[in-house]
C-alpha positions, 0 to 999 in steps of 0.5 A, a space after each residue: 500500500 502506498 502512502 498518501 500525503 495530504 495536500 495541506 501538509 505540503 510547503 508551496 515553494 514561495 513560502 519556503 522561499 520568503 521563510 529562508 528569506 527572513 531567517 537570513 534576516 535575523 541572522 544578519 545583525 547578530 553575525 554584523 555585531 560579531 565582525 565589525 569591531 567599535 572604533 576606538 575614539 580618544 576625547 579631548 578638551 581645549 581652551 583658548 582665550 584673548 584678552 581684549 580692552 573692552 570698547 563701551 560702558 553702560 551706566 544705570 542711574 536715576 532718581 530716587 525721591 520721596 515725598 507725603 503722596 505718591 503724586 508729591 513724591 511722582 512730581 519731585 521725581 519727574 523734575 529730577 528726572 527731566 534735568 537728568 535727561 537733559 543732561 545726558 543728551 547734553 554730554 553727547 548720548 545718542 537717543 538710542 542709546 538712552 533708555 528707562 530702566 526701571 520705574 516705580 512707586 512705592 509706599 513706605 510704611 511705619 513699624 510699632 515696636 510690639 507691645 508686652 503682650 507680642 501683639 502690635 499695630 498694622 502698619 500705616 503709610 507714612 509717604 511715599 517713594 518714586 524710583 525712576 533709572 535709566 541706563 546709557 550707553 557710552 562709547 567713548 571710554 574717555 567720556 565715563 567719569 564726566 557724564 557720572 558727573 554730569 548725571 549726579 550733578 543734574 540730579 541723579 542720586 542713585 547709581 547702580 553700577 558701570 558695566 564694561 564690555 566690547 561691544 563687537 566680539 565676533 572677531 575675537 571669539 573666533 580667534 579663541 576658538 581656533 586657539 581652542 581647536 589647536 590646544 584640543 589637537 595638542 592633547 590629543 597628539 601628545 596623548 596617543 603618541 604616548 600611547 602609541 596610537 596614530 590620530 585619525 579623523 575628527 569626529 565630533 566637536 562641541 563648544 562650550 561657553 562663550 564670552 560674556 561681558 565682565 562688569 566693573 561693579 560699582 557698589 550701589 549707593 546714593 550720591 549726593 550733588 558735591 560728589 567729585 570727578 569719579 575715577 573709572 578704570 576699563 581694564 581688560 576682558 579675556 575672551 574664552 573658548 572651551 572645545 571638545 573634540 572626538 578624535 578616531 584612533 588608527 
């Protein structure tokens, strides 16, 4: 008696086909991962800096006045105002480089000391505080300490502080990063040549950081109309670069 094979039990030839196909598939990335090795990489970091005379300033002053009633205290603080702005665009400053800092009206309270008991009064308003600053921008260093005088002189009787910065730093940047990159590449050679490696091509490379400006702070504090000439000093700024480069070893 011959054996009989039913039909359903029989594989069709494009299955057995596109099953194989699959199976070779999978089998793919697991005999990649086994032959190709992962590149060896040496990571390194470099800094570069310049130091640079900063070209501009900026100054934040204003009024601070006082008074019964806020419009009281708003009044004598806009006359004061007025004659500092005058005076601002008297010692050159251009429109735009003038602007309105900060402005504000406040009540000012009086405390009771606390009675036996611990308990004490509520505060009550005794006047008010009108604050009004604005910050210019100066371009000519040599023109700081006079328009500090000619603001106090005018009226101003706060200043915050004085801000030097270079007002362009583009150029100076790139210098530092090229300086940055170069030190990054020095690393990079003296720490495989000791190793015994060969550098290959870079990779990757990311900064970090960049300029800021570096305040010359003045320490806040009211001024007073007899104040003299101020002595301001610029200084220098120092531009830096910090880099990280991945480098692959042959």
């Amino acid at each position: 008696m011959r054996a009989r094979i039913s039909p359903k039990f029989i594989a069709h030839p494009a299955s057995l086909a596109a099953a194989f196909a699959a199976a070779l598939m999978l089998a793919a990335p697991a005999a990649y991962a086994q032959t190709v090795e992962p590149k060896r990489t040496i990571t390194v970091q470099g800094e570069g800096s310049v130091s640079a005379k900063p070209d501009t300033a900026s100054v934040n002053a204003g009024v601070l006045a006082e008074a019964k009633t806020a419009r009281e205290a708003l009044t004598a603080n806009t006359e004061k105002m007025t004659k500092v702005f005058e005076a601002i665009k008297k010692a050159g400053i251009k429109e735009e480089d003038i602007r309105t800092s900060g402005f504000s009206i406040n009540a000012k309270y009086s405390h009771s000391p606390r009675k036996p008991d611990g308990s004490h009064e509520d505060p009550k308003i005794v006047g008010y505080r009108a604050s009004n600053n604005v910050t210019v921008i100066i371009r000519d260093l040599d023109n700081v300490g006079g328009v500090l005088d000619e603001l106090v002189t005018a009226g101003a009787n706060n200043v915050n502080g004085v801000n030097f910065f270079i007002e362009n730093p583009q150029s100076l940047m790139d210098e530092a990063r090229r300086i940055a990159v170069k030190d990054a590449l020095r690393r990079a050679t003296i720490l495989a040549g000791t190793a015994g490696a060969n550098l290959g091509p870079v990779m990757t490379i990311s900064e970090n950081g960049g300029y800021r400006p570096q305040p010359m702070m003045m320490r806040s504090m009211a001024m007073d109309e007899s104040a003299k000439s101020v002595p301001v000093a610029a200084g220098t700024q120092e531009i830096r670069s910090n880099v990280n480069i991945v480098i692959e070893l042959e």
